[in-house]
C-alpha positions in Angstrom: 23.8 6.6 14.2 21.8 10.0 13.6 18.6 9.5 15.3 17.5 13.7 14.6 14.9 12.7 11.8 13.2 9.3 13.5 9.5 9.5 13.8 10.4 6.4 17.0 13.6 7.8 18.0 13.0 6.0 21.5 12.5 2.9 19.8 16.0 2.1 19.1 17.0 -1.4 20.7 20.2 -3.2 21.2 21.3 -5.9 18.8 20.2 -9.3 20.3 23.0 -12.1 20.8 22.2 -14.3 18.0 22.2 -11.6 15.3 25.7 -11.5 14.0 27.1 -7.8 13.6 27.6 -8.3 9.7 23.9 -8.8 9.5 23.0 -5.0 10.9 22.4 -1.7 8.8 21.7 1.3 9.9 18.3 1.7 8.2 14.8 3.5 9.6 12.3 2.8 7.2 10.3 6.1 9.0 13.3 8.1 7.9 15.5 6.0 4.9 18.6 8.5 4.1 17.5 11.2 1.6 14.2 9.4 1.5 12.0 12.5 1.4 14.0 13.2 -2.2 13.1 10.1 -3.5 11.9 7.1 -1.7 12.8 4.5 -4.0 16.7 5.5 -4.7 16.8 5.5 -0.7 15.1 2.1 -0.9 17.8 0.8 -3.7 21.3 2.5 -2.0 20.5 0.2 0.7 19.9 -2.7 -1.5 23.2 -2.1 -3.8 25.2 -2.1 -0.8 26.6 -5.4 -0.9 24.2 -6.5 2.4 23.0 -10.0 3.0 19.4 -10.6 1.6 18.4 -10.9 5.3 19.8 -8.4 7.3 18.7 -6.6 11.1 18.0 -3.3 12.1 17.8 -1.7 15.5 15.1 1.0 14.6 11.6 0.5 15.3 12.2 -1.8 18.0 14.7 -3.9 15.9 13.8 -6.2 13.3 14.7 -8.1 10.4 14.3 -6.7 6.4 14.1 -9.0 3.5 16.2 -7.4 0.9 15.8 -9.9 -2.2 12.5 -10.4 -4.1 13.5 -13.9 -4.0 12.8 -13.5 0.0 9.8 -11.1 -0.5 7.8 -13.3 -2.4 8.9 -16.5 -0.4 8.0 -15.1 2.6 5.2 -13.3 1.9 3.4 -17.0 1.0 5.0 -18.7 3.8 2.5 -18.6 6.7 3.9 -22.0 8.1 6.6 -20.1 9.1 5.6 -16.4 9.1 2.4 -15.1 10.3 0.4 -12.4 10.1 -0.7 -12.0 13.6 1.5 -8.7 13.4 1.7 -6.7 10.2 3.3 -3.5 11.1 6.6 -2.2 13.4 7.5 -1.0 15.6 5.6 -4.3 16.9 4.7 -2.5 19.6 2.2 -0.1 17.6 1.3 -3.3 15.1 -0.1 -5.5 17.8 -2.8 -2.8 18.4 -3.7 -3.9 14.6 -6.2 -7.0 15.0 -8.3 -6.4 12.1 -9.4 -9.3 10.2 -9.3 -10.8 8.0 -5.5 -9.2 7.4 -4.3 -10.7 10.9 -5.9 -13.9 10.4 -3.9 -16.9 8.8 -5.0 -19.9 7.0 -7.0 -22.4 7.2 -9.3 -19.7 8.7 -8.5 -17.2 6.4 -10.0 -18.1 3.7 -13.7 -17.7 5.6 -12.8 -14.1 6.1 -11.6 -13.8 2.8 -14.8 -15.3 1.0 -16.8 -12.4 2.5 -14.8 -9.7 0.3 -17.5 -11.1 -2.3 -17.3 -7.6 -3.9 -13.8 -6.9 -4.7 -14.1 -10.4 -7.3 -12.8 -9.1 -10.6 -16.2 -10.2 -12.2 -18.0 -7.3 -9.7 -15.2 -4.4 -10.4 -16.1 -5.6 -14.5 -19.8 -4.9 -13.5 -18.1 -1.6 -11.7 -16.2 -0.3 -15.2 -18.6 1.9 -16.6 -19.2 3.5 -13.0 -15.4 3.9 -12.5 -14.8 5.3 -15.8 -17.5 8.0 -16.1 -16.4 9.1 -12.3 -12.5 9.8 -13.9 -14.0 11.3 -17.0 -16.0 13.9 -14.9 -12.8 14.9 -12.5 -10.6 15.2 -15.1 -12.8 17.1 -17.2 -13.3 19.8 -14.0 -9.9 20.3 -14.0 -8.9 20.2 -17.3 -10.3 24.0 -17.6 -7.9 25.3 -14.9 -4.6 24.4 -16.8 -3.6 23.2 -13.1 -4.2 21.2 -10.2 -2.5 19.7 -7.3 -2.6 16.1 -7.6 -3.1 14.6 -4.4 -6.0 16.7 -3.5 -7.5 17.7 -6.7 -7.5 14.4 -7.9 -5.7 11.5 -6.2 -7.6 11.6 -3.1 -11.0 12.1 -5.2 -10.7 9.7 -8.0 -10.3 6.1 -5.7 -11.7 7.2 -2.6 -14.8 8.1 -4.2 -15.2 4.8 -5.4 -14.7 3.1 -2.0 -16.8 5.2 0.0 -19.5 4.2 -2.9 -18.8 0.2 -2.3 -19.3 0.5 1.5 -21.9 3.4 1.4 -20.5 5.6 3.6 -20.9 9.9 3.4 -17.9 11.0 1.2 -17.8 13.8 4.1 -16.2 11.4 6.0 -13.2 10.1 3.8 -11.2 12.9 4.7 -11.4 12.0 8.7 -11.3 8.7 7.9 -8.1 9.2 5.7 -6.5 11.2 8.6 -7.1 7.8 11.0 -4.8 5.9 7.9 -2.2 7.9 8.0 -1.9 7.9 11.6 -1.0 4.0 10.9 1.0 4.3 8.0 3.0 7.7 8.0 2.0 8.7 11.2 2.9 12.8 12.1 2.6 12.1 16.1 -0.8 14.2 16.4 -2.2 10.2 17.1 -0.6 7.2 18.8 -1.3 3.8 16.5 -3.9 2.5 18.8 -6.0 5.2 19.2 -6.4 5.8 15.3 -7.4 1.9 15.1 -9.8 2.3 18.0 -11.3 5.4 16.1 -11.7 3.7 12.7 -13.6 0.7 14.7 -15.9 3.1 16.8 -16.8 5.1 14.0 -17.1 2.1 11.6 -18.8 -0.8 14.3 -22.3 1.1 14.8 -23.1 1.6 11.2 -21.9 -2.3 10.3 -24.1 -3.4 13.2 -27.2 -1.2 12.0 -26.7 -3.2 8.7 -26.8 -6.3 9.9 -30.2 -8.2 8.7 -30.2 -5.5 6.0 -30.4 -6.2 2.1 -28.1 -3.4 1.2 -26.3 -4.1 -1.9 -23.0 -2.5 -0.5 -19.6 -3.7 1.2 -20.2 -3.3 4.5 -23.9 -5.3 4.8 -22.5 -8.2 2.6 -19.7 -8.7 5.4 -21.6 -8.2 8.3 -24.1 -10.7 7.1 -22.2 -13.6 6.0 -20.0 -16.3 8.0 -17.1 -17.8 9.1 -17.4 -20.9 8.6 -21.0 -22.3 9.8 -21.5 -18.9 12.0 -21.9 -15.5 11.6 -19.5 -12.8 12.5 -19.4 -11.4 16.2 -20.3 -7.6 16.5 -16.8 -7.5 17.5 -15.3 -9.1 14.1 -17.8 -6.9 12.3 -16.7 -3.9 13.4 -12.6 -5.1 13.1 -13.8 -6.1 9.6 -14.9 -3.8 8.4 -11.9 -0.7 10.2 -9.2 -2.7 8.0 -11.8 -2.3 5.1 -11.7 1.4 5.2 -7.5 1.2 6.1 -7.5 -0.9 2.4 -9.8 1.3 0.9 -8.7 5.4 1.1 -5.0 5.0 1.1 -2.1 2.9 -1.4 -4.2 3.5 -4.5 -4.3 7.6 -3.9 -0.9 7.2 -3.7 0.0 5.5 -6.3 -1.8 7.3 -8.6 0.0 10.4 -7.4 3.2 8.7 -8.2 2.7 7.5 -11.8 1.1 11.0 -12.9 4.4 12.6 -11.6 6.6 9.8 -13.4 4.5 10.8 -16.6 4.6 14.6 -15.8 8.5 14.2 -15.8 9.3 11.5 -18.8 7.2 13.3 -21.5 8.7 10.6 -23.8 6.6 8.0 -21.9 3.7 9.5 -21.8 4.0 9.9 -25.9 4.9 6.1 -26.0 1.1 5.7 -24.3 -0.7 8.3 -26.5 0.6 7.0 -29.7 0.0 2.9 -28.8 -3.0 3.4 -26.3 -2.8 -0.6 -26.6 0.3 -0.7 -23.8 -1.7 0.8 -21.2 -2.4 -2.5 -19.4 1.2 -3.5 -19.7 2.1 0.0 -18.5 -0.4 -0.8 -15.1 2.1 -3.8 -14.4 5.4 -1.8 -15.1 4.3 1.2 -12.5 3.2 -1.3 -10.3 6.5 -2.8 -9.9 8.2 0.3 -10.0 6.3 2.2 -7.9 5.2 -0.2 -4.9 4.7 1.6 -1.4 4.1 -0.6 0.9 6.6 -2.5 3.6 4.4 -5.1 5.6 5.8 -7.3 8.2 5.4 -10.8 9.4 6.2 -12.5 12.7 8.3 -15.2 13.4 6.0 -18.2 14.9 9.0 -20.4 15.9 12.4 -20.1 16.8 14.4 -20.9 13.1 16.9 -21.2 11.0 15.9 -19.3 7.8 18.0 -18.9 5.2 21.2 -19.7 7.5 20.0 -17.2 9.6 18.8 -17.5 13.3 15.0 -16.1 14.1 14.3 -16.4 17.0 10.0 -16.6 17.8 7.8 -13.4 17.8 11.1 -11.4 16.0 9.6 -8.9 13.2 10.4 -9.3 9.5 9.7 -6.4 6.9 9.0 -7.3 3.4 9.7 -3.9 1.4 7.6 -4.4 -2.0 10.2 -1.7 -3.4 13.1 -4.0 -2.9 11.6 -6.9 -4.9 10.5 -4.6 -8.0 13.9 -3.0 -8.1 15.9 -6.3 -7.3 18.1 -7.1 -10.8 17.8 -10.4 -9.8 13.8 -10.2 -10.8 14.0 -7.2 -13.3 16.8 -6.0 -15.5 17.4 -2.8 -15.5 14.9 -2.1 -12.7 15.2 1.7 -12.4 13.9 2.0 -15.7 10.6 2.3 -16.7 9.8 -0.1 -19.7 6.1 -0.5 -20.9 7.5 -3.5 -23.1 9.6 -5.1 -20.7 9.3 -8.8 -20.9 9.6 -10.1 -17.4 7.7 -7.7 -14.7 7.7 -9.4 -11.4 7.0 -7.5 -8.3 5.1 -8.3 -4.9 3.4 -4.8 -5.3 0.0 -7.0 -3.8 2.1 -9.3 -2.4 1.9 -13.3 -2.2 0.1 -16.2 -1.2 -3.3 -16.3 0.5 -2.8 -12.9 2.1 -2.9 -11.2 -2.0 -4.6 -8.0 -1.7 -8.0 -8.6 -2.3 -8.7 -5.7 -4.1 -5.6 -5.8 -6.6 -8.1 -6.2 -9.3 -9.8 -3.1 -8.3 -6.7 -1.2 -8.0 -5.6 -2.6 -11.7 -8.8 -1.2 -13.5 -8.6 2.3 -11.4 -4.8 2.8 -12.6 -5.6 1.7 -16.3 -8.9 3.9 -16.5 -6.8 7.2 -15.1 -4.3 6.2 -17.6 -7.2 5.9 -20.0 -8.9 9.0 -19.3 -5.9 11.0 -19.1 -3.8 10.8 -21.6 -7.0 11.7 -23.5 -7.9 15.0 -22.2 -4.8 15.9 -20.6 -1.9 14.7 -22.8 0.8 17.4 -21.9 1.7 18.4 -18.8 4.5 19.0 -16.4 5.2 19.3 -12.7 4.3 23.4 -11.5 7.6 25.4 -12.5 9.4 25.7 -8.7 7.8 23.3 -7.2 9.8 20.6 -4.8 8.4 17.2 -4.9 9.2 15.4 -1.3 8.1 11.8 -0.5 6.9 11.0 3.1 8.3 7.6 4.0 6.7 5.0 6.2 4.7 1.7 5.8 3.2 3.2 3.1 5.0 5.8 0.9 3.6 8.8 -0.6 4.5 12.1 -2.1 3.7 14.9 0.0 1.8 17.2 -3.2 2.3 16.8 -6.7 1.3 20.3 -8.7 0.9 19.7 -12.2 0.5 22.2 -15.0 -0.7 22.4 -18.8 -1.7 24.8 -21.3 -5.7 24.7 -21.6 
């Protein structure tokens, strides 16, 4: 087992007693083979190769991966069973992540989730015109320059902007606050997990406590003054609140949008499908969605079981790889293909169950309106002549920079 590329090469563990040896891969999510080339084909090798759809690995403290979108979505909605007291492995690094209302599971999560009052789909509807008209005046600064690099240019602008406007914060501070994500998600070792939670809550718990009593019409205020039930939040929960806030807010959706614009950049035949018949653009949102998912959350084993014919035993980690369900041919034929008319398009992108992402509507209307927007005032382009495009793998995937080109 090559251990020269693991980002937790001292977190390799020895396989327990009750996992049977046909049940282990050799699989690092931090490091998937070739997965800096492309993230997803990494994803799918491992999927194609004949493994059970529940199957062990020893990296990252050892712990179980679902590799079926059958076992995705099931699990994902099975808090009986699986909890979300620990989201992220190695475990080790995801206990230090107790931000509500992500960790919490029902009954009481649905008195967290009721205070996310502003990510409703009727208040990103009220948001449209706002959204739009901030895409509009990006694109159209860049349009000029016949070239930009995605991520930064763009990517990291476009959403980001957005969220630091629904929690009125300084836009100064997204690019600190962004750093503190990553250190979570694709950490580079400059930060240990714990410390880059504990940052996000001291930077984030004196400005949600100064709003408390307030009548802001923003985020952060409308959390810290509701309830939980018949109470109102601790300072503690406040500030916990509203770190996994910011985690949600400045990360998956740059991303994504940096993946789809290279998937158009490089399949110019798609990108003419969506000029020509603007009216597939919403169906287009669902198909990248599924094709392009980046996240791999985890769930903990509550009880000792027997799931699936297989033993868990209690507190043992489970990964549920949203790649693995959209590119599973058992959910969507012919899965490595993009197809803006395909008739079934089921993913777990947002996952499933009463932990949903609360702000997969938001995230929907941002990727439709860049589509939008676009296509319009940029309709050919390509990926910068010599450039390589890498992906950094890790809880949540992303490509490293995405230069684009086109003739002005």
């Amino acid at each position: 087992m090559n251990t020269e590329a693991l980002t937790h090469p001292n977190k390799i563990v020895e396989r327990p007693p009750h996992v049977l040896p046909e049940r282990v891969v050799d699989f690092d999510l931090f490091a998937p083979p070739d997965g800096t080339k492309d993230y997803y084909q990494a994803w799918k090798n491992l999927q194609d190769s004949s493994i059970p759809e529940l199957v062990w690995t020893p990296y990252n403290e050892g712990h179980w991966i679902a590799t079926s979108g059958r076992l995705i979505s099931q699990i994902f909605a099975d808090y009986q069973r699986f909890s979300s007291n620990v989201l992220f492995v190695p475990k080790s690094d995801g206990q230090h992540h107790q931000l509500p209302p992500s960790v919490i599971d029902p009954p009481e999560h649905k008195h967290y989730r009721a205070l996310l009052r502003d990510l409703a789909p009727a208040k990103i509807r009220d948001l449209e015109d706002e959204i739009r008209a901030l895409a509009v005046e990006l694109i159209e600064g860049l349009k000029p320059k016949g070239e930009c690099e995605v991520t930064t240019d763009f990517a990291e602008q476009f959403p980001v902007r957005i969220f630091m406007n629904l929690v009125n914060l300084p836009m100064e501070d997204a690019g600190k606050i962004k750093y503190w994500v990553d250190q979570t998600t694709r950490p580079d070792g400059s930060m240990s997990y714990g410390d880059a939670i504990q940052a996000m809550v001291d930077y984030i718990a004196p400005v949600a406590e100064a709003r408390r009593g307030g009548d802001g019409d923003d985020m952060i205020t409308h959390i810290v003054n509701g309830k939980i039930g018949d109470r109102p939040l601790t300072e503690e929960e406040a500030g916990k609140f509203c770190a996994q806030v910011l985690v949600g807010g400045v990360d998956t959706i740059v991303n994504m949008t940096s993946l789809i614009l290279h998937h158009l950049a490089t399949h110019p035949d798609k990108r003419r499908e969506l000029i020509d018949n603007p009216s597939l653009i919403k169906k287009a949102v669902e198909e990248y969605l599924r094709r392009f998912p980046l996240t791999s959350d985890g769930r903990e084993v509550k009880e000792d079981i027997v799931f699936e014919g297989v033993e868990l035993k209690k507190g043992e980690m489970v990964v549920l790889p949203a790649v693995l369900h959209g590119l599973d041919e058992r959910e969507n034929a012919c899965p490595m293909t993009v197809d803006f008319n395909r008739q079934k398009c089921s993913h777990s992108t947002f996952g499933n169950g009463a932990h949903l992402c609360p702000g997969a509507h938001l995230a929907r209307t941002e990727i439709r309106i860049v589509l939008e927007e676009w296509l319009k005032r940029i309709p050919n382009f390509s990926v910068a002549p010599g450039a390589e495009i890498t992906y950094i793998c890790g809880i949540v995937a992303a490509l490293d920079k995405l230069p684009l080109v086109w003739e002005q």
